[in-house]
DOMAR-414616 format. One record per residue (C-alpha): x, y, z; residue in one letter; residue number from 1. Coordinates in nm, 4 decimals, always signed. Layout:
(node (X; Y; Z); A; NUM)
...
//
This chain:
(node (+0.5021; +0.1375; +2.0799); X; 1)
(node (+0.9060; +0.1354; +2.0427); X; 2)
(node (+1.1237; -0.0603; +1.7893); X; 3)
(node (+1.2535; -0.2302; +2.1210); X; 4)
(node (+0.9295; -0.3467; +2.2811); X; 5)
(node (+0.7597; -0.4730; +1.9300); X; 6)
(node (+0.7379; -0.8754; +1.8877); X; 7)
(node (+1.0184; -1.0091; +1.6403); X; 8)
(node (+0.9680; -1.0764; +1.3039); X; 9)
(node (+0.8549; -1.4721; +1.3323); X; 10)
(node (+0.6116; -1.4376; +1.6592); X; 11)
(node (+0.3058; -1.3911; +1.6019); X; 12)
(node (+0.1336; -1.1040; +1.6559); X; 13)
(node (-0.1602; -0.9755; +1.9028); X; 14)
(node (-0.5491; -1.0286; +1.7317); X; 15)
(node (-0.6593; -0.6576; +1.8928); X; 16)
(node (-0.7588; -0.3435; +1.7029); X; 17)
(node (-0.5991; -0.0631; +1.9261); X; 18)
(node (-0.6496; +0.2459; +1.6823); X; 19)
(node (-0.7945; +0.5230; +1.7832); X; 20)
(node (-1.0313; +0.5968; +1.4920); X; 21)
(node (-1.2428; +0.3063; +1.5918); X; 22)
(node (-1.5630; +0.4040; +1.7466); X; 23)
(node (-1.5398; +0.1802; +2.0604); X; 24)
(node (-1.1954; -0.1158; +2.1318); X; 25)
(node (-1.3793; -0.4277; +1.9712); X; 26)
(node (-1.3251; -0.7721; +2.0951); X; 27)
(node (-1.0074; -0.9408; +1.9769); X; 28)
(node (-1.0530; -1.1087; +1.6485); X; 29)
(node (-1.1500; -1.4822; +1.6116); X; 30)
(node (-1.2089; -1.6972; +1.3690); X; 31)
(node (-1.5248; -1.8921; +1.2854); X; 32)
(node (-1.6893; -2.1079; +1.0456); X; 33)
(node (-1.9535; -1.9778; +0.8407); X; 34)
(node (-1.9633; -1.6045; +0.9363); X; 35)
(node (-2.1505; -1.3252; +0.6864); X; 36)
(node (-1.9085; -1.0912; +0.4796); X; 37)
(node (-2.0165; -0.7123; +0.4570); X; 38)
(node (-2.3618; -0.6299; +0.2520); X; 39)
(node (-2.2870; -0.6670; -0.1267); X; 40)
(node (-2.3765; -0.2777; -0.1389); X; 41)
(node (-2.0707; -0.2163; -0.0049); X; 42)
(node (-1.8793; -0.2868; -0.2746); X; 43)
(node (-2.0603; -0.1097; -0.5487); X; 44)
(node (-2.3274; +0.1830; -0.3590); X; 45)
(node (-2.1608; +0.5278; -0.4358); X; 46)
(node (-2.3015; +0.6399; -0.1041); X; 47)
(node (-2.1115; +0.3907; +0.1102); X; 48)
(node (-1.7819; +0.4650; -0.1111); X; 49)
(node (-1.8106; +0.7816; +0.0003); X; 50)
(node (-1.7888; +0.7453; +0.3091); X; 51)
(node (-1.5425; +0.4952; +0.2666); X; 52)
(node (-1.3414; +0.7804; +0.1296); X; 53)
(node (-1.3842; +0.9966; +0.4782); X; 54)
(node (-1.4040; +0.7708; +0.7288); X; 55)
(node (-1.0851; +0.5332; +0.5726); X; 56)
(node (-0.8868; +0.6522; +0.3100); X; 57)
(node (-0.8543; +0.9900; +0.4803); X; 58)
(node (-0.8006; +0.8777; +0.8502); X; 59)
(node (-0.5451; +0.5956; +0.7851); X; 60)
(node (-0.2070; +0.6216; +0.7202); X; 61)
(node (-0.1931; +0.5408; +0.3532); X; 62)
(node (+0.1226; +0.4303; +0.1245); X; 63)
(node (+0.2624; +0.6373; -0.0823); X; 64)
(node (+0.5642; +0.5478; -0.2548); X; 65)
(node (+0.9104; +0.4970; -0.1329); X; 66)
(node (+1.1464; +0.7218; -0.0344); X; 67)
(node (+1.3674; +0.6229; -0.3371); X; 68)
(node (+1.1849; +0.8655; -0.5100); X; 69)
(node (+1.2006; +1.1494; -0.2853); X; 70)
(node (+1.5835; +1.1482; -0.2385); X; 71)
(node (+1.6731; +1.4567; -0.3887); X; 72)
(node (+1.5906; +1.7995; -0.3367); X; 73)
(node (+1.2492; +1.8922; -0.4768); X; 74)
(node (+1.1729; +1.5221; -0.5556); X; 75)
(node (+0.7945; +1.5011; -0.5249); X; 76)
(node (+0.5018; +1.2670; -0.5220); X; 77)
(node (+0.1127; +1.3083; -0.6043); X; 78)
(node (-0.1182; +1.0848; -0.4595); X; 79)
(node (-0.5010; +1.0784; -0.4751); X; 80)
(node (-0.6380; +0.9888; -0.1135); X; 81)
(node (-1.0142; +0.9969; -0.0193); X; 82)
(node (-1.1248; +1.1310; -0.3064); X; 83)
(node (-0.8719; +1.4099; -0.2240); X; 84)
(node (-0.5303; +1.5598; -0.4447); X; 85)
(node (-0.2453; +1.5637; -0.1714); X; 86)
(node (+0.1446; +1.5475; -0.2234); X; 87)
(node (+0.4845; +1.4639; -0.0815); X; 88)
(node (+0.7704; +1.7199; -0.1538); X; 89)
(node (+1.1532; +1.6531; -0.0171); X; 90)
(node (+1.2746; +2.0478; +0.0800); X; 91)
(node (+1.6495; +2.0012; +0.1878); X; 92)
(node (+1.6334; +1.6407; +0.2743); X; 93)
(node (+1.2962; +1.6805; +0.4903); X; 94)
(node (+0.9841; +1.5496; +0.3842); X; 95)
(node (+0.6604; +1.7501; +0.3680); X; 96)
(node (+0.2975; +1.6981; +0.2733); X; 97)
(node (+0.0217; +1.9363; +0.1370); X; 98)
(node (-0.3286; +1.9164; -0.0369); X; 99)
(node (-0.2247; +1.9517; -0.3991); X; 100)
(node (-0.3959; +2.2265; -0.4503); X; 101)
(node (-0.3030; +2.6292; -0.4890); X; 102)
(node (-0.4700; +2.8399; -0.2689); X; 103)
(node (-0.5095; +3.1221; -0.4970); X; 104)
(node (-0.7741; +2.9849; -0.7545); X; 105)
(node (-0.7976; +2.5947; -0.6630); X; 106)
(node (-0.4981; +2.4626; -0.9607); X; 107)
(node (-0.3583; +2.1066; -0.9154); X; 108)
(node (+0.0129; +2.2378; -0.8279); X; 109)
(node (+0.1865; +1.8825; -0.9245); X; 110)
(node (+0.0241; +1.7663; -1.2496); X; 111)
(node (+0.2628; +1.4715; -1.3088); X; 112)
(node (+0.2327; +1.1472; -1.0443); X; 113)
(node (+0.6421; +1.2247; -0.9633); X; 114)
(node (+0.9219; +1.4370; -1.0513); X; 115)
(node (+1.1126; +1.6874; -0.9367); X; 116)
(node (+1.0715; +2.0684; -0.9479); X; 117)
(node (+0.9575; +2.3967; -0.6781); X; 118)
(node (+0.6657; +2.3629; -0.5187); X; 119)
(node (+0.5194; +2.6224; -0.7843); X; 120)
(node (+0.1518; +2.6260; -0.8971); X; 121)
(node (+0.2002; +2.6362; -1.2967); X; 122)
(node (-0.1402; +2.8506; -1.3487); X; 123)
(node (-0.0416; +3.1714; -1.2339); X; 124)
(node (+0.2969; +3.0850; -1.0802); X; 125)
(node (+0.2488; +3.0765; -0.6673); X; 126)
(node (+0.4928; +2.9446; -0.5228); X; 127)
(node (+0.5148; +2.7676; -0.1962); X; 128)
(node (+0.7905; +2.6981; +0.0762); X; 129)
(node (+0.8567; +2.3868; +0.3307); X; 130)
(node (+0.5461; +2.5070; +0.5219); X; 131)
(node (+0.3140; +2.5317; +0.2376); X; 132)
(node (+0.3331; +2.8865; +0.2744); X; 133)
(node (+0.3356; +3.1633; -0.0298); X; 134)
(node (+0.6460; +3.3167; -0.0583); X; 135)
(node (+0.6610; +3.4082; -0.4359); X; 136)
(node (+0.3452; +3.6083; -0.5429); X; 137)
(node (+0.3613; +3.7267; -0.9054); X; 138)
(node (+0.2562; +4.0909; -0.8835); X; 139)
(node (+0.1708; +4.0815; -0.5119); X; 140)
(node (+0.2221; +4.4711; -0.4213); X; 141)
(node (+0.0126; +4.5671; -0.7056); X; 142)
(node (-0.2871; +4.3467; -0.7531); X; 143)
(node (-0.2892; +4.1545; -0.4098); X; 144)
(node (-0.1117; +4.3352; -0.1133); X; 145)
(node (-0.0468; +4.0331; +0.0979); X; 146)
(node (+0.2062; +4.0810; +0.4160); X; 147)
(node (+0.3473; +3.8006; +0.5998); X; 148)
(node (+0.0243; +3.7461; +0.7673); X; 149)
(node (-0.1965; +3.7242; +0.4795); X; 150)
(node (+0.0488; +3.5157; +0.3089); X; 151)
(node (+0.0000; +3.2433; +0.6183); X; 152)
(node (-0.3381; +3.2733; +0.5454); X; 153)
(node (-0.3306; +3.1614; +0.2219); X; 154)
(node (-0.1052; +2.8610; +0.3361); X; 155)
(node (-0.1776; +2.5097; +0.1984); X; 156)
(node (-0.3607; +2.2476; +0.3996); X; 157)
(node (-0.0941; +1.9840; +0.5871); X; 158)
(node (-0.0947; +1.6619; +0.5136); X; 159)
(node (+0.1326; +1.3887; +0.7528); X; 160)
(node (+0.3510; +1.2184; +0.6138); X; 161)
(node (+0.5664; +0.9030; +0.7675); X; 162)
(node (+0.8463; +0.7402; +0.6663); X; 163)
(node (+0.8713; +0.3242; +0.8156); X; 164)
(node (+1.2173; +0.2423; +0.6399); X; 165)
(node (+1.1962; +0.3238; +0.2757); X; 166)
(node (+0.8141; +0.3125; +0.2886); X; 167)
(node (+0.6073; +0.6525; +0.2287); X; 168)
(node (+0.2902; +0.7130; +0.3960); X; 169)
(node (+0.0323; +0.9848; +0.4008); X; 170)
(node (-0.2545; +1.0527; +0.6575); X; 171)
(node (-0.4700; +1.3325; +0.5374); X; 172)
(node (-0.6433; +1.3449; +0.9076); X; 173)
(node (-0.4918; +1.6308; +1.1270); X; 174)
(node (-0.5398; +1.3818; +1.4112); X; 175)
(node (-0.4961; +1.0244; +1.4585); X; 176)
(node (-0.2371; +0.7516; +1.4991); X; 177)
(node (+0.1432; +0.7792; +1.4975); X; 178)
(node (+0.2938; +0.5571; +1.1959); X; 179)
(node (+0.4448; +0.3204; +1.4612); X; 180)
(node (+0.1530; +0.2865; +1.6621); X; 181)
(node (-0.0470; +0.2462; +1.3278); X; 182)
(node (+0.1429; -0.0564; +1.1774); X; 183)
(node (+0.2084; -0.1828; +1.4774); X; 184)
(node (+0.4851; -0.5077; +1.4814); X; 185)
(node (+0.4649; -0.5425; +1.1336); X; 186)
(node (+0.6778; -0.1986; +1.0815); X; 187)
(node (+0.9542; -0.4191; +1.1901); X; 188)
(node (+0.8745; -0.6019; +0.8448); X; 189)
(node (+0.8747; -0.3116; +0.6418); X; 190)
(node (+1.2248; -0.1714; +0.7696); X; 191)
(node (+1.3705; -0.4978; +0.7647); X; 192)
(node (+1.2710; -0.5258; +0.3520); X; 193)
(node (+1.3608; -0.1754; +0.3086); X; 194)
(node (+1.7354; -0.3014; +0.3966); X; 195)
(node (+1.7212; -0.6230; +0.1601); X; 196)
(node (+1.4998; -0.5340; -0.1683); X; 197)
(node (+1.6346; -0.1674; -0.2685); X; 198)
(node (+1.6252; -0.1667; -0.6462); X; 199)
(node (+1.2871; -0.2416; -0.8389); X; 200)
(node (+1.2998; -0.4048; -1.1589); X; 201)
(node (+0.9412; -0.3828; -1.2593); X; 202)
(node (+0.6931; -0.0951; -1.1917); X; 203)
(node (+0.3478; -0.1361; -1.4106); X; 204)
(node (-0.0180; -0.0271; -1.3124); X; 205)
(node (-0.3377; -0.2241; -1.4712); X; 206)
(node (-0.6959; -0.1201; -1.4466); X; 207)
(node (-0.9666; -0.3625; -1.2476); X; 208)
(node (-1.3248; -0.3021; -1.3469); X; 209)
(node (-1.4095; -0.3892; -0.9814); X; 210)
(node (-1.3846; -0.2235; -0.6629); X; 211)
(node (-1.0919; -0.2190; -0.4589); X; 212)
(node (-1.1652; -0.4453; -0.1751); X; 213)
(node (-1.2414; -0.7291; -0.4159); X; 214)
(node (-0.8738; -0.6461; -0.5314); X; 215)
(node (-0.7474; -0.6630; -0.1625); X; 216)
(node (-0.9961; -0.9647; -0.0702); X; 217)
(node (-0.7893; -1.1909; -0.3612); X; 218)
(node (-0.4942; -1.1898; -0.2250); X; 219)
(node (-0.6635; -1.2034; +0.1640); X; 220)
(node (-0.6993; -1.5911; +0.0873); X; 221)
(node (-0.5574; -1.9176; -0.1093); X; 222)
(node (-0.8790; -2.1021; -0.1326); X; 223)
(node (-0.9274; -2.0203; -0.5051); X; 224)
(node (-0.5805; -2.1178; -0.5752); X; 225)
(node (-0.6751; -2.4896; -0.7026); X; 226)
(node (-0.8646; -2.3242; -0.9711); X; 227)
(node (-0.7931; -1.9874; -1.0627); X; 228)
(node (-0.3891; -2.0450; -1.0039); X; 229)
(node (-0.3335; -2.3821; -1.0838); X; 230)
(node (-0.0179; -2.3378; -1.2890); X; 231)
(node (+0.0993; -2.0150; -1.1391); X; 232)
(node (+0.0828; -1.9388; -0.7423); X; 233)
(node (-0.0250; -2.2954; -0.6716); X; 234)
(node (+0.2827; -2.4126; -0.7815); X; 235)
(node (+0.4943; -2.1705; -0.5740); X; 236)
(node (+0.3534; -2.2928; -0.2161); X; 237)
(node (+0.2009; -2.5471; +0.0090); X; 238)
(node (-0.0807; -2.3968; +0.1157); X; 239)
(node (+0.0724; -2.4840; +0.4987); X; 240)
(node (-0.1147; -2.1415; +0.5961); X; 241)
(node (-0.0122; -1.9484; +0.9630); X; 242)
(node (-0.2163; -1.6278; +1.0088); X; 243)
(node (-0.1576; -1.3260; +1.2853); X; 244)
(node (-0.3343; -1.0390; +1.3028); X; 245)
(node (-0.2128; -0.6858; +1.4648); X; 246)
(node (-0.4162; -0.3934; +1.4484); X; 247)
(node (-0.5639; -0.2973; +1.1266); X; 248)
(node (-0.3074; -0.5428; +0.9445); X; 249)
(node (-0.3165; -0.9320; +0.8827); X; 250)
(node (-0.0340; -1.1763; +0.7866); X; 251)
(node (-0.0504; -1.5015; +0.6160); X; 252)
(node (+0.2846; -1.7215; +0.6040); X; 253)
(node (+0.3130; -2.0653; +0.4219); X; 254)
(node (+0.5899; -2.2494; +0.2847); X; 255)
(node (+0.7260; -2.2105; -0.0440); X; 256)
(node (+0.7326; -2.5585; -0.2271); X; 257)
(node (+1.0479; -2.7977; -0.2411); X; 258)
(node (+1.0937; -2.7296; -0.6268); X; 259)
(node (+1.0959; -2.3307; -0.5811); X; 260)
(node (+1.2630; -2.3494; -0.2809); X; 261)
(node (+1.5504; -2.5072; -0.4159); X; 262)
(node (+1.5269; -2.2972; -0.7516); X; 263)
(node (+1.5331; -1.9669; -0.5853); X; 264)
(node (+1.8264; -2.0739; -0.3309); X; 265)
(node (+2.0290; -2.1982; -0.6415); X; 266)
(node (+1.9453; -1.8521; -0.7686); X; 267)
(node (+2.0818; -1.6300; -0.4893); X; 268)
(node (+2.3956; -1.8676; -0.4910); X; 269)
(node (+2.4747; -1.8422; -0.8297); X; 270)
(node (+2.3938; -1.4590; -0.8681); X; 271)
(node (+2.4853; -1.3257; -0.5502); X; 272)
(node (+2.1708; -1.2455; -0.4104); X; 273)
(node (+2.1368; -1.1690; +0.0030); X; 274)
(node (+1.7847; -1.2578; +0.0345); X; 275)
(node (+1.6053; -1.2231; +0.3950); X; 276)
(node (+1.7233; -1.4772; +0.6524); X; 277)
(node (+1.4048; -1.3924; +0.8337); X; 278)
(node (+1.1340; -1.4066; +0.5379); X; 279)
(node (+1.2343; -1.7587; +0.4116); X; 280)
(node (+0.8762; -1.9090; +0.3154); X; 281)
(node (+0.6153; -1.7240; +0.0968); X; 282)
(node (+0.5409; -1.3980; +0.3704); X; 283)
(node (+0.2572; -1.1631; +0.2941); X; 284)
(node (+0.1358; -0.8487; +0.4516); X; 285)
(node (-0.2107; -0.6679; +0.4226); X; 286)
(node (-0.1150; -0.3277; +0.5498); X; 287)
(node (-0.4658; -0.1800; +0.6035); X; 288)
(node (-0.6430; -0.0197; +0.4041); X; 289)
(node (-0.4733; -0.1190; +0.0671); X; 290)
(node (-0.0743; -0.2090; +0.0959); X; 291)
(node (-0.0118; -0.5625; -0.0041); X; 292)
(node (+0.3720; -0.6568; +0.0441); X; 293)
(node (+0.4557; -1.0737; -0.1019); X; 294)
(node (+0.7947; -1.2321; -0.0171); X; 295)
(node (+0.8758; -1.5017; -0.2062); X; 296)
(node (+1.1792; -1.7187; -0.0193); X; 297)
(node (+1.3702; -1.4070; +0.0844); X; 298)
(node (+1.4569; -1.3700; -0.2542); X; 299)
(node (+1.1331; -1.1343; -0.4199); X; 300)
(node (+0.9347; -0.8782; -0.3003); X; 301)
(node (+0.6507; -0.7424; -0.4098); X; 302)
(node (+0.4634; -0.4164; -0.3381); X; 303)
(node (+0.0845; -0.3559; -0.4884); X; 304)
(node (-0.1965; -0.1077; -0.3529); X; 305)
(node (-0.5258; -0.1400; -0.5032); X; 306)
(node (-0.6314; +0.2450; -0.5268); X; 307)
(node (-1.0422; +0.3191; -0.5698); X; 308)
(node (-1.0914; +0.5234; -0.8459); X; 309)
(node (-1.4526; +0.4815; -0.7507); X; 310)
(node (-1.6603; +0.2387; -0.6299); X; 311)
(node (-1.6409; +0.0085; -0.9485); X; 312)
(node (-1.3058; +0.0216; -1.0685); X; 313)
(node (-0.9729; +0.0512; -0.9163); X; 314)
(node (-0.6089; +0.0151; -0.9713); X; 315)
(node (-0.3701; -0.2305; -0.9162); X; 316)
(node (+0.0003; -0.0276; -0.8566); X; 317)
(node (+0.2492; -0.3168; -0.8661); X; 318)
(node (+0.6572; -0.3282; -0.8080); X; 319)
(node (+0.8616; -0.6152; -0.8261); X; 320)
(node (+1.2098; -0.5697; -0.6357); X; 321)
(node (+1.4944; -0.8351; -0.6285); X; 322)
(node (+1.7276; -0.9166; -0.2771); X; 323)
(node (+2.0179; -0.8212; -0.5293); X; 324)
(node (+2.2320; -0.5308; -0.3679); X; 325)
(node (+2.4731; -0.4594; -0.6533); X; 326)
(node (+2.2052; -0.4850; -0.9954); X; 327)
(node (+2.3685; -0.5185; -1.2811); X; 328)
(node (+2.7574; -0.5585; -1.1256); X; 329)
(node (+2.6322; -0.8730; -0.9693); X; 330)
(node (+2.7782; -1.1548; -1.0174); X; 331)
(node (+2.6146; -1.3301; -1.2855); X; 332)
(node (+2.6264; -1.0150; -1.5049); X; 333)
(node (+2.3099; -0.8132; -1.6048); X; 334)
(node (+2.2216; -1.1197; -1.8828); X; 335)
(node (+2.1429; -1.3690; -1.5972); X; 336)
(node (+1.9680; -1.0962; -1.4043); X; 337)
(node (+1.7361; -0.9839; -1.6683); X; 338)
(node (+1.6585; -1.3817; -1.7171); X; 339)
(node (+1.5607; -1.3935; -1.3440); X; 340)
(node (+1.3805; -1.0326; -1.3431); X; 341)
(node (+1.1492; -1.1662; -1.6804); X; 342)
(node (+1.0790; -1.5124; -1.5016); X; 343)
(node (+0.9436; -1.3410; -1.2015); X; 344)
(node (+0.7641; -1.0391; -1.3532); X; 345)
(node (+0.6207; -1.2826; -1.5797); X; 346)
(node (+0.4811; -1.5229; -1.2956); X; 347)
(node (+0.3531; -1.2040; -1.1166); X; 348)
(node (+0.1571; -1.0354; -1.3864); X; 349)
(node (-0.0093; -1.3995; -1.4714); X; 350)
(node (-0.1103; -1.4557; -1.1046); X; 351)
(node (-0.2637; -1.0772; -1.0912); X; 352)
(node (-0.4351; -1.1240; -1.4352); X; 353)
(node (-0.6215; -1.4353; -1.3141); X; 354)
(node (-0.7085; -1.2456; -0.9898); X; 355)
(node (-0.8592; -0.9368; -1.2329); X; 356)
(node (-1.0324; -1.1888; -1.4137); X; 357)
(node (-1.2098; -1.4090; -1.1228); X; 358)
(node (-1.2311; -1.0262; -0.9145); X; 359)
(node (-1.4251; -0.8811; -1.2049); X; 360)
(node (-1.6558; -1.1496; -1.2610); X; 361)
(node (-1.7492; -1.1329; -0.8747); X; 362)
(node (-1.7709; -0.7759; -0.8716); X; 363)
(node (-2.0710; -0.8191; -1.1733); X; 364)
(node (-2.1940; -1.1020; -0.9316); X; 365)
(node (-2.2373; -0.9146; -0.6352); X; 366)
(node (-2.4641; -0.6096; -0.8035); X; 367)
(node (-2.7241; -0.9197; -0.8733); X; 368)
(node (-2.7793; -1.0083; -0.4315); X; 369)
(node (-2.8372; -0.8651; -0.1656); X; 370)
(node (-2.7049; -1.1659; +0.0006); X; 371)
(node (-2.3195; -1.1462; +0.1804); X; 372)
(node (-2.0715; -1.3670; +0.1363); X; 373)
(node (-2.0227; -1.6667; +0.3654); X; 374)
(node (-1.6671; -1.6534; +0.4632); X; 375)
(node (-1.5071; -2.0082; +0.6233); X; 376)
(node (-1.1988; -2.0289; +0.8170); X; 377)
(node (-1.0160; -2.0778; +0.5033); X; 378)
(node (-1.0857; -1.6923; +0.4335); X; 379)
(node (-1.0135; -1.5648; +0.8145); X; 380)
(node (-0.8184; -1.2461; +0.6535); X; 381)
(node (-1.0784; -1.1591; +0.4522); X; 382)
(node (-1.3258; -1.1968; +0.8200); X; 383)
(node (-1.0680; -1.0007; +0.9916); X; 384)
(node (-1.0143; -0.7015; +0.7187); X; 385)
(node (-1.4298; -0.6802; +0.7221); X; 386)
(node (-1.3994; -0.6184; +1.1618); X; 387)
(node (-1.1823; -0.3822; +1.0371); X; 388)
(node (-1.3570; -0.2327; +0.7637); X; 389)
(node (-1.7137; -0.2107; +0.9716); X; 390)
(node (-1.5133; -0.0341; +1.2713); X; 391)
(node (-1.3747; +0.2436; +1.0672); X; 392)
(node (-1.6893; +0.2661; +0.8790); X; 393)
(node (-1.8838; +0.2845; +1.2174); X; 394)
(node (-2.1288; +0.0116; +1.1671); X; 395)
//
């Protein structure tokens, strides 16, 4: 699908599930009252995480970062995707992906999560060009002989790597999906926030005893608002809520209240600000299997995966970016901006606590039944990410 035949950014999108690691083309996505979540194994059986590992993590296109931090030459990234070590590497302004680990005797190459350096191993010093080939061999002609050929032989194992804007992804499958094709018409999203929010002011990671698609499944839905958020997120919106569905992905769009509506416009006027004209109410994405992108009034944006780190805990990655161009030289000075960065960091890291808190308690609750949920059409994401989630899983 081309940038010229996607929907725009306010029509809603198609309720299909066109990917091809489905196991058969399901019947578009509806709606209903009362309908069963997935078995209450699935969030804590280290079986079914496992396959979760193969059958998701490994054949989607995952995020990875941004390319922010792979601008320079021998900028790099380390992820940990289905279960597996992988990396992102810039070599002369062109982005390349491997399995993060040496071929010689089975090192981690990149120990650090980013940074910048060769793509050297630093156990016995292998070193590795733009095809994940060995070119520098300490000792080769005496204690390993390896020509050109054997070299290629001992290349690392390609991972794919797609860039949608300033948004890195990684898709440890050989085969599947293009990255277009994958997100589908919310890609036109993604590059239209990569040209408004370009400068984070918060970055911060927090542990969740609970597995990662109870993390995902609280921000799927508003319906605990009244009484988990009462003083934070309820406060922001109206609860008006528009979903659309594309693909893997869901959106959910309501409007931001009168009182923050008028506090984040007087905001951007005073400061400078250029928030989105397009993402003007409270905008979020759920980027299968894990990417959750928030818009707050075309003024905030923020970015969180929930990554398994098995299947009882997780964690939530979380950046908070600003629609200010010009930082600091802004007008307002870097006083009022700081003011403005604290207030929202604060708000976010509140909302997210409560969700830990009420996702925890769940996550204890649901190794005590073998009943599922009952999902109404107040938590049609959360219906919609399970289609999803029992396609990919085969069942």
């Amino acid at each position: 699908m081309s940038p010229a035949t996607r929907c725009a950014l306010d029509r809603p999108a198609g309720r299909g599930l066109p990917f091809a690691t489905m196991k058969s083309t399901p019947a578009p996505f509806v709606p209903a009252k009362a309908v069963p979540g997935i078995v209450p194994a699935a969030y804590h059986d280290p079986e079914i995480f496992r396959t979760e590992e193969e059958r998701i993590f490994r054949q989607a296109w995952v995020f990875a970062g941004f390319t922010d931090d792979l601008a320079r030459p021998n900028d790099y990234l380390t992820r940990r995707i289905g279960g597996l070590d992988v990396l992102v590497q810039n070599f002369d302004g062109e982005l390349r992906g491997f399995r993060n680990v040496c071929t010689h005797r089975f090192a981690m190459i990149h120990r650090a999560p980013r940074g910048n350096g060769m793509l050297r191993c630093g156990y016995h010093g292998w070193t590795f060009d733009r095809d994940g080939v060995p070119y520098g061999i300490p000792g080769n002609e005496a204690n390993f002989g390896l020509d050109r050929e054997g070299r290629c032989g001992r290349a690392l194992t390609p991972v794919a790597v797609g860039v949608c804007g300033r948004f890195v992804f990684l898709r440890v499958a050989a085969e599947g999906p293009e990255l277009d094709d994958w997100l589908g018409v919310y890609g036109d999203v993604l590059r239209h926030a990569s040209e408004i929010f370009v400068r984070p002011f918060e970055e911060r990671s927090m542990e969740w005893a609970a597995n990662w698609k109870m993390g995902v499944e609280s921000v799927l839905e508003v319906y605990h608002a009244d009484l988990t958020h009462p003083t934070t997120f309820r406060k922001l919106v109206k609860g008006d809520w528009r979903c659309d569905y594309d693909g893997a992905h869901s959106r959910g769009v309501t409007g931001v209240s009168d009182k923050s509506a008028r506090w984040w416009d007087g905001v951007s006027e005073r400061l400078g600000f250029r928030p989105s004209p397009l993402l003007r109410e409270y905008d979020h994405l759920h980027i299968f299997p894990n990417l959750e992108i928030g818009f707050t009034r075309g003024a905030v944006m923020s970015v969180q995966t929930y990554d398994p780190l098995g299947p009882d805990r997780c964690t939530l990655n979380l950046r908070l970016f600003l629609a200010d161009p010009d930082g600091d030289a802004g007008r307002g000075g870097s006083a009022a901006r700081r003011l403005i960065e604290e207030g929202a960091r604060d708000l976010n890291v509140a909302l997210l606590r409560e969700d830990q808190e009420a996702s925890e308690l769940a996550f204890r609750g649901c190794r005590q039944t073998e009943r599922p949920a009952l999902l109404g059409l107040n938590e049609e994401r959360i219906q919609q990410f399970h289609v999803v989630w029992r396609g990919m899983m085969g069942g």
